[in-house]
C-alpha positions in Angstrom: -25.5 15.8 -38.1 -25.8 13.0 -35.4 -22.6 12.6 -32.9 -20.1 9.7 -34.1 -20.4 6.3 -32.2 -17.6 7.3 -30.5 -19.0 11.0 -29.3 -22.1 9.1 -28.3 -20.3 7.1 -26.0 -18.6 9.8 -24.7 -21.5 11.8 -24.2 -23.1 9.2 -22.1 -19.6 8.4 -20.3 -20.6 12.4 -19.0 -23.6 12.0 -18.2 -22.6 8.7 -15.8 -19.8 10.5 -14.2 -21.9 13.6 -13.7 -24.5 11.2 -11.9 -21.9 9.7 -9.5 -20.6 13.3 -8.7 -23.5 14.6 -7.9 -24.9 11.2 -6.0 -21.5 11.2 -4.1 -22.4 14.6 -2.4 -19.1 16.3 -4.8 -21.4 18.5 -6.7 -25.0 20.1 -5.6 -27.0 22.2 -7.8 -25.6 23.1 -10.9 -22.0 22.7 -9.6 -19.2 21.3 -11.3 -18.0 20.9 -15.1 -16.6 18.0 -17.1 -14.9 17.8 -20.6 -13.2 15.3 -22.8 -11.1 16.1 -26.0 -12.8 14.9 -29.7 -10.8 14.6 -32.9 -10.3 18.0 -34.8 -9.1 20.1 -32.0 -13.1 19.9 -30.4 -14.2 19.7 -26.6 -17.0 18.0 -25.6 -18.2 19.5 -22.1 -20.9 20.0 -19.7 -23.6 23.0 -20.7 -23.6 25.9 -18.4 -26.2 25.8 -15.5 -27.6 22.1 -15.2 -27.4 19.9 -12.2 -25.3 17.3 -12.8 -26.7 14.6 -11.4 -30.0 14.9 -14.0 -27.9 15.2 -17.2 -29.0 13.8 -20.6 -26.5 13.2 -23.4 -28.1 15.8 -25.8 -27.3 18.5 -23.1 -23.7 18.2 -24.2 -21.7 21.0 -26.0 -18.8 20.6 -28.3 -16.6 23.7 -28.4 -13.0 24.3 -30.2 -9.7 24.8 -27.6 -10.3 28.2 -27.8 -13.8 27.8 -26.1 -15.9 28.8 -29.5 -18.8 26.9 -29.2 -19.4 25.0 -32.2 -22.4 22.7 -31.9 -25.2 23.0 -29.0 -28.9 22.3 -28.8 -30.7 25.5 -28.7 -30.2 27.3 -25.3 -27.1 25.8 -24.2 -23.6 27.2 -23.6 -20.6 26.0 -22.7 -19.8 25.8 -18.9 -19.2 29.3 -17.2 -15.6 27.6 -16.0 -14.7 26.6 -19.5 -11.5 28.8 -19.3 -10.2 26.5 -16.6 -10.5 23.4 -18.8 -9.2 24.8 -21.7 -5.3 25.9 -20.2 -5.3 22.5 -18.7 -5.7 21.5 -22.7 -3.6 23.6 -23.9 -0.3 23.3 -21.3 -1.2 19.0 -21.2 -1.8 17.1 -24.5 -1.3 13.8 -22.5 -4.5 15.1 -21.1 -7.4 13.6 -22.5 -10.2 15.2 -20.4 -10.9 17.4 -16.8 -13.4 16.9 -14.2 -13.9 20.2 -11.6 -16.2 19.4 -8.4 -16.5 20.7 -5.0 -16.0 17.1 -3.0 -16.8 18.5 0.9 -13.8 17.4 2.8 -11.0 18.3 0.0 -12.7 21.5 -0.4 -12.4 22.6 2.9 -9.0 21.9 2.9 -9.0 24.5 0.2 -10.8 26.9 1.9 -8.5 26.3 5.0 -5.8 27.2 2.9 -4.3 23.7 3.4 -2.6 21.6 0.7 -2.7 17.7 0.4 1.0 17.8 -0.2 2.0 15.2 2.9 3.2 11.8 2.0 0.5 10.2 3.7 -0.6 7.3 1.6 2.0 5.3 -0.4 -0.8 4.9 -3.3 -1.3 9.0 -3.5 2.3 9.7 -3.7 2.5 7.1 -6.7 -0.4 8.3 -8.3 -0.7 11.9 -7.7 2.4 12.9 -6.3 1.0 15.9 -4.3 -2.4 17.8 -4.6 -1.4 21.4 -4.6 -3.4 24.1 -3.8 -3.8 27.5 -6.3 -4.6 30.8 -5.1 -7.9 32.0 -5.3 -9.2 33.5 -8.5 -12.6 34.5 -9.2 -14.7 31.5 -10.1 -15.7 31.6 -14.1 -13.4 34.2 -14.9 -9.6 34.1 -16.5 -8.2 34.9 -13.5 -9.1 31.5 -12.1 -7.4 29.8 -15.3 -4.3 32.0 -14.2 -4.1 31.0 -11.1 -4.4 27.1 -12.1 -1.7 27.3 -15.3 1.3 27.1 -13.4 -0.1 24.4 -11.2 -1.7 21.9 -14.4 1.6 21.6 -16.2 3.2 19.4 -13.3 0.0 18.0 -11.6 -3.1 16.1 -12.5 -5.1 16.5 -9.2 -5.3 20.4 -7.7 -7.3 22.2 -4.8 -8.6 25.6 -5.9 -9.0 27.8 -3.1 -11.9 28.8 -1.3 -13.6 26.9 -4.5 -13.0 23.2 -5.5 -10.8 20.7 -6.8 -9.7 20.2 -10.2 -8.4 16.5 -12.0 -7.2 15.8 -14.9 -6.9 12.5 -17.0 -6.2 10.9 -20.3 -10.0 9.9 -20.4 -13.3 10.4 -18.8 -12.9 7.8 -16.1 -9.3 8.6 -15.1 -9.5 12.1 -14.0 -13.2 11.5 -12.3 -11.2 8.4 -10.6 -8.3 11.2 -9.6 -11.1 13.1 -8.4 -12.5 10.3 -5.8 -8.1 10.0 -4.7 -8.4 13.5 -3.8 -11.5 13.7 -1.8 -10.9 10.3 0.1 -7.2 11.4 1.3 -8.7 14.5 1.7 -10.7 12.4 4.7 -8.0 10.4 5.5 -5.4 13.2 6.5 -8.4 15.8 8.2 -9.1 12.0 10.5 -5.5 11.4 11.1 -5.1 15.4 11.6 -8.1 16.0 14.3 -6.3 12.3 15.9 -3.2 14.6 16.4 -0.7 13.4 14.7 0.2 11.9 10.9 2.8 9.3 10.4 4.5 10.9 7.3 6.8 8.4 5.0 10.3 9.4 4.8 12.4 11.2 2.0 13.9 7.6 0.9 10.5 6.0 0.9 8.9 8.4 -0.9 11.8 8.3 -3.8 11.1 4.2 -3.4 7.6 5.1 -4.5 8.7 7.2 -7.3 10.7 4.6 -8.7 7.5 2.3 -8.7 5.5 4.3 -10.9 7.2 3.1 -14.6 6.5 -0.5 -12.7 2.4 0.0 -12.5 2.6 1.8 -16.0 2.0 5.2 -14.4 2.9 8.3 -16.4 3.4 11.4 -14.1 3.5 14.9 -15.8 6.4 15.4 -13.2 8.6 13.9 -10.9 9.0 14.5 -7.8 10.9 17.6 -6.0 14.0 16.2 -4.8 14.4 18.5 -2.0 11.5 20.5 -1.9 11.0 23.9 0.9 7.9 23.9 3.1 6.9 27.4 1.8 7.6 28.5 -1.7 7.3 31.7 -3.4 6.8 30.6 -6.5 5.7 27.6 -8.7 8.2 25.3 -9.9 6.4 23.6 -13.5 9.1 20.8 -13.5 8.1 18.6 -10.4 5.8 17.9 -7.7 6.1 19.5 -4.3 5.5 16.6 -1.6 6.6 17.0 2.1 8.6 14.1 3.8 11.1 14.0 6.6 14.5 12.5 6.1 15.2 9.7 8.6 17.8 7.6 9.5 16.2 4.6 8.6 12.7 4.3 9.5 10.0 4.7 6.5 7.5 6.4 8.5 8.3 9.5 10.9 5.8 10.6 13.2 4.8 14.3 13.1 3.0 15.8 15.8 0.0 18.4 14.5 1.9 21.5 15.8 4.8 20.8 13.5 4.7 23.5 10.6 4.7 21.3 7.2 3.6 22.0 3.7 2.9 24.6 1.6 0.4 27.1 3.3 -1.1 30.9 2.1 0.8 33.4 2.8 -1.9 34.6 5.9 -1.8 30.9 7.3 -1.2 31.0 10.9 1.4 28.1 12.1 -0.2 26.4 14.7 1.6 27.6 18.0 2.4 31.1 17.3 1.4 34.2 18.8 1.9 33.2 22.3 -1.1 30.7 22.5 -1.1 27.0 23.5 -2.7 24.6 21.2 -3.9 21.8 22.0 -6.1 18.3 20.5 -8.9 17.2 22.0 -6.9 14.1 23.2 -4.4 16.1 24.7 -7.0 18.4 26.4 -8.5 15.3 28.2 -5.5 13.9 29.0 -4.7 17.3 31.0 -8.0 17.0 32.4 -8.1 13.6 33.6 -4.6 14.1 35.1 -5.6 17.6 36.8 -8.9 16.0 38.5 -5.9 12.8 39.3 -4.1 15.2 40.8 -7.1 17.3 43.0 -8.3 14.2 44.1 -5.1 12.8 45.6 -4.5 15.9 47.2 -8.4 15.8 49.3 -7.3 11.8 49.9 -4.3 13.7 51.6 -6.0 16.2 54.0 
């Protein structure tokens, strides 16, 4: 039978979304995977191997929550990273559909082992909270929907290591729109990062923030961690890690590169260690220009 209004719209809401993904440089080839809850317990998602940038609404696949399929044109399956959608259904009924994509600059964070867990930008922390990063699991496989399950029940924007990024919204346009947050910080803090230093906001501006969200309507699957660790063992499905400094007073605290903040992989290296000196490119010329400073005064002396 033909799709519902409604599933039609849907259907070409996809196909839209998988355009801009793909036209934005966060998907190449047959990358990514997007789904949206129907009525009945259904998923509507992406078919397995297409590009999303050249989708058509019939491509579409409508599978139950345990990832049956139910309804495909002839040919298509579901996506091979269905799994992943469906625990993020299953953990968050607020959440009304999932975009996965590989957005360059928050992905390499991933594969750096690096979370987006800062406070950075006042709009992130009031939005997202923190962008977490899972542990890798094999891409299209349950262990990958392991890995993400502890993470989706407090967050609606996750890095995926060595993989992606994952978002989640109450509609289409919300989680791809948590997907653009995530790669643009992603730039912001790898430009303020190779600069040298970030200006983090304090513990007392970030709980300001927090306080702001019931203001701009803004329904967070978690609050924020009151006093979160830098390195955690485990997950904690209550609240969102996000790293600030306390201050005595000031609302942003500047924090030198070499300072060893956020939540890292267990084989991360701290910047510094092991006996070797570190240093940015604008402090390596600044050496330099004061060395040669130096040698020349010296020959102006002999």
């Amino acid at each position: 039978m033909p799709p519902t209004d409604h599933e039609a719209r849907l259907r070409a809401d996809i196909v839209e979304i998988g355009r801009r993904l793909w036209t934005r440089g966060y998907t190449a080839s047959n990358d990514g995977n997007i789904s949206v809850r129907l009525d009945g317990g259904r998923l509507l998602m992406t078919p397995a191997s297409v590009c999303k940038g050249f989708m058509t609404p019939d491509m579409m696949v409508v599978t139950d929550l345990d990832g049956k399929l139910l309804e495909a044109a002839p040919g298509r399956k579901p996506s091979s990273e269905a799994l992943m959608h469906l625990v993020a259904y299953k953990h968050r009924p607020d959440v009304g559909a999932v975009v996965h994509a590989h957005p360059p600059t928050a992905t390499g964070f991933a594969v750096a082992g690096i979370a987006l867990d800062r406070a950075v930008l006042a709009e992130v922390v009031t939005t997202l909270g923190s962008i977490p990063l899972a542990d890798y699991g094999t891409p299209s496989t349950r262990e990958l929907a392991t890995t993400v399950e502890p993470f989706v029940r407090a967050h609606d924007g996750l890095l995926l290591a060595n993989h992606g990024a994952l978002a989640l919204g109450k509609d289409l346009f919300g989680a791809y729109y948590k997907m653009e947050t995530i790669e643009h910080f992603a730039k912001i803090s790898l430009v303020a990062r190779t600069l040298g230093r970030e200006h983090l906001l304090s513990r007392d501006e970030v709980e300001r923030l927090q306080g702001l969200r019931g203001t701009y309507g803004i329904a967070a699957p978690a609050p924020i961690c009151p006093d979160p660790a830098p390195v955690t063992d485990g997950v904690d499905p209550s609240c969102q890690v996000v790293v600030s400094p306390a201050s005595s007073g000031d609302r942003l605290v500047p924090v030198p590169n070499d300072a060893d903040l956020g939540t890292r992989h267990d084989d991360a290296v701290p910047v510094g260690t092991g006996g070797e000196i570190r240093l940015t490119y604008a402090q390596l010329t600044t050496l330099i220009d004061e060395t040669v400073g130096q040698i020349v005064k010296s020959f102006g002396k002999a």
